[in-house]
C-alpha positions, 0 to 999 in steps of 0.5 A, a space after each residue: 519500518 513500523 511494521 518490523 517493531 515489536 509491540 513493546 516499543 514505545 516509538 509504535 503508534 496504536 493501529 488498532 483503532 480505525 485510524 490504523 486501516 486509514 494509514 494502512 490505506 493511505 500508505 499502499 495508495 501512495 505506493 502504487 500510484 508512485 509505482 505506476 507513474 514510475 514505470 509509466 504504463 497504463 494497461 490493463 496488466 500494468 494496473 493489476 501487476 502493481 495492485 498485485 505486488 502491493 497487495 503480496 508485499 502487505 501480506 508479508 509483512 503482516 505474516 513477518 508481523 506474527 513473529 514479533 512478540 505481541 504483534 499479531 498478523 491481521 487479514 483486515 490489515 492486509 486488505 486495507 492493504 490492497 484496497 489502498 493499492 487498487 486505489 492508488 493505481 485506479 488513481 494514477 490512471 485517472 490523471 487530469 490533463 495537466 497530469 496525465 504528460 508526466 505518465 507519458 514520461 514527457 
């Protein structure tokens, strides 16, 4: 949702600060540790599929992002982006034992 806002809003939060990187990273881990356990895979392919939709998806938001007026498309951003995806799937695949039954679908 923030990330279709113009910059004059005054319900956006600054990310321009290194906190931004770390909700940017924070965010897509969530997504694509969600997006694993959902389909419930942990392959290879799965893996880099998701880290590869996750990563696609941020960089088009950040290029919607530059028709905003005083927004900015930002490459730094979009690799916050997918750093936070290769780590949320490198996170689903590494489940405790008491964890790993719900990837299973158990």
């Amino acid at each position: 949702y923030e990330s279709t806002r113009d910059a004059g809003d005054p319900t956006l939060p600054d990310l321009t600060t290194w906190e931004g990187y770390v909700g940017h990273f924070v965010s897509y881990a969530v997504l694509a540790f969600c997006a694993l356990m959902a389909i419930k895979r942990q392959s290879l392919a799965a893996v880099l599929i998701v880290i590869a939709a996750a990563g696609f998806m941020g960089a088009l938001l950040e290029a919607y992002q530059s028709t905003l007026s005083g927004r900015d498309a930002s490459a730094f951003d979009a690799l916050a982006n997918l750093f936070g995806a290769a780590a949320g799937a490198v996170a689903a695949t590494h489940l405790p034992p008491r964890w790993a039954h719900r990837r299973r679908g158990r």
